[in-house]
C-alpha positions, 0 to 999 in steps of 0.5 A: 499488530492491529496498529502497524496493520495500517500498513498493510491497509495502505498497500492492500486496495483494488490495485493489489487485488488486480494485479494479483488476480492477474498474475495467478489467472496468467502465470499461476502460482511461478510470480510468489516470490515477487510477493515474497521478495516486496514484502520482505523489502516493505519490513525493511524500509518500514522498520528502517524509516520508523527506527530513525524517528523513534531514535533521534525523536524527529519524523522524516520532514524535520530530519530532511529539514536537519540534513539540506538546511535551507534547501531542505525546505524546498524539498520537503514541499515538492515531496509533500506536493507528490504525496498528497497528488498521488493519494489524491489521484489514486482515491477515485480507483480505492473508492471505485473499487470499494464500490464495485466489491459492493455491486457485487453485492447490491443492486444500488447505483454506483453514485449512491454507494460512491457516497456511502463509501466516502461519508464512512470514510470521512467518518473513519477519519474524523476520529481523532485518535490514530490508534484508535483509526489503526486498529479500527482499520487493522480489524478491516484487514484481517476481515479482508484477509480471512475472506481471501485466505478462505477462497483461496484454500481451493488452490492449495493442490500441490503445497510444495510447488507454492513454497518452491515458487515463494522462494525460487525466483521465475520470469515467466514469458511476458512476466516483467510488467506483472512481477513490476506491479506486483512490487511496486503495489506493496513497496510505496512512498507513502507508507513510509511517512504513514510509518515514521508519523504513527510509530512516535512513542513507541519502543524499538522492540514494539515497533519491530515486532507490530510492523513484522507481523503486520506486513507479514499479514499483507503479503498473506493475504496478497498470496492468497489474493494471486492464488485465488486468481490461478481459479479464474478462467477467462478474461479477468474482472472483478465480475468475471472473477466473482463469477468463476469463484462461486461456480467453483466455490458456492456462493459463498465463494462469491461473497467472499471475494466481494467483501474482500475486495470491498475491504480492500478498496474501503481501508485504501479510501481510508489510509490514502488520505490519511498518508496525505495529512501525515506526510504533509503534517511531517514534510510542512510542519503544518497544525491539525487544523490545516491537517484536516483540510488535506485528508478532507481535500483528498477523500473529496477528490476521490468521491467526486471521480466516483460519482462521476464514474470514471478515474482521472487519467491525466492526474494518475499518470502525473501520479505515476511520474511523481511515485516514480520520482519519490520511491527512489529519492525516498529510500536514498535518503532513509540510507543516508539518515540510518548510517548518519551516526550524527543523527542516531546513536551508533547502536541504531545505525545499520550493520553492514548486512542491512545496508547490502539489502537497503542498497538492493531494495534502492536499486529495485526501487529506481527500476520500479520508479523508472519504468513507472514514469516510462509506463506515464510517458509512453 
């Protein structure tokens, strides 16, 4: 569970924590299916795109390699070039919001903390063992949960309306754009190439059962983070929301909140280069070397916005058509290759109750990838 919780590290950052907060401060405790719903879908894609690799002995790049033969080459560098842009431009907000969960905490100026954060991170990454990082990094997540599961034990006043709105789904009046982020900020892309790099030698069964529990783990903490927003009164920020919470709560309410969202945004400086280096190291064939170049590219971007103070608005709306582009195409291709029985033995290809909810999880992710690039044009 503490390998496979990387997972969660990767979805779990200051964006999550936004649109949570937003979604209980605005519609309460009515949007937890969407949580429920992208966290179900997030093990499926997970277990499907790390099946594939464990079963046929390949990571995703070689398998697209296999499957469009000499265009494939091609696709594998446009995927890799989305990849590494999107982890590159969405590092300034992971180490922007790591930095304003410690300024809740310390008087200090943001270009000194935005340092300290990335020469953590650089150090983090510098580790050569990948189960050694995951775990160092899945202890970060369960910090981070207890935090916000702490917090939000106040808004457990009425259990049996919170399991009603888990499981019932409900579109609340100018819900569609908050239950939009609240899937599209667990179910991403890039994960899955995280998934199918680290998942190799490992058995299906142990495979199964770590991404289960930990996914499981990420959308806890995701509902306890929407919970604890339905506390906060006013506009939301992660000041105000601090605020709120330890009038509330104490200043223990307050400290929590901050190290949870330090943690968030802290493992999310991590994994986001960390997700580059192994996708590019699958898509490009590339060797450790070159490897590190990408994760070391990727945190320096996000501590270079940081010290400036400011996201990189043109990059994160190129971010966004690029997600919007490769969470569709990405899961298209995990359904061709998991029904491919030339690529797997047959007993590892889907059941016909797995396709149905792949096809499901495909036609959510081409709205989610739609409306992300309309969002960038608009």
């Amino acid at each position: 569970m503490l390998f496979w919780s990387v997972i969660s590290a990767a979805f779990i950052g200051p964006g999550t924590v936004t649109t949570c907060s937003l979604a209980g401060a605005s519609f309460g405790t009515s949007l937890l299916w969407a949580l429920t719903f992208s966290t179900v879908a997030t093990i499926l894609l997970q277990e499907t795109a790390a099946r594939v690799t464990l079963a046929s002995g390949k990571n995703l790049g070689e398998i697209m390699l296999q499957r469009h033969g000499a265009g494939g080459i091609w696709i594998c560098r446009l995927l890799a070039g989305g990849v590494i842009l999107g982890c590159a431009a969405y590092e300034a907000g992971n180490l922007l919001g790591a930095v304003a969960g410690l300024k809740l905490l310390v008087e200090v100026p943001t270009w000194i903390l935005s340092l300290v954060v990335g020469v953590a991170a650089y150090l983090l990454l510098a580790i050569r063992s990948v189960s050694l990082l995951t775990r160092l990094l899945g202890l970060i997540v369960f910090i981070l949960g207890f935090a916000f599961i702490l917090v939000s034990i106040q808004a457990f006043q009425n259990p049996t309306q919170i399991l009603t709105n888990s499981l019932v789904p409900n579109f609340p009046t100018n819900s569609a754009l908050i239950i939009t982020g609240l899937i599209g900020t667990t179910i991403v892309p890039y994960n899955l190439f995280l998934g199918s790099g680290i998942g190799q030698g490992q058995s299906i069964s142990q495979m199964r059962q770590g991404i289960t529990m930990a996914v499981v783990l990420g959308g806890l903490i995701s509902m306890s983070i929407l919970l604890a927003g339905t506390l906060i009164e006013g506009e939301f920020s992660f000041q105000n929301a601090a605020r709120v919470l330890g009038m509330q709560l104490g200043k223990t309410g307050e400290v929590l909140y901050a190290v949870g969202l330090f943690g968030a945004g802290f493992t999310s400086v991590v994994t986001a280069p960390f997700a580059a280096s192994i996708a590019a190291k699958s898509l490009l064939s590339i060797n450790e070397k070159q490897t590190a170049y990408v994760w070391r590219g990727v945190l320096l971007v996000g501590v270079i916005f940081g010290i400036a103070e400011f996201k990189p608005i043109p990059v994160i709306l190129a971010a966004q058509i690029a997600n919007g582009l490769l969470l569709p195409f990405v899961t298209w291709q995990l359904f061709r290759c998991v029904n491919d029985k030339g690529l797997l033995p047959e007993k590892y290809v889907n059941s016909a109750a797995q396709n149905i909810f792949l096809i499901l999880i495909f036609l959510v992710t081409l709205f989610l990838g739609g409306n992300s690039i309309w969002k960038a044009l608009a």
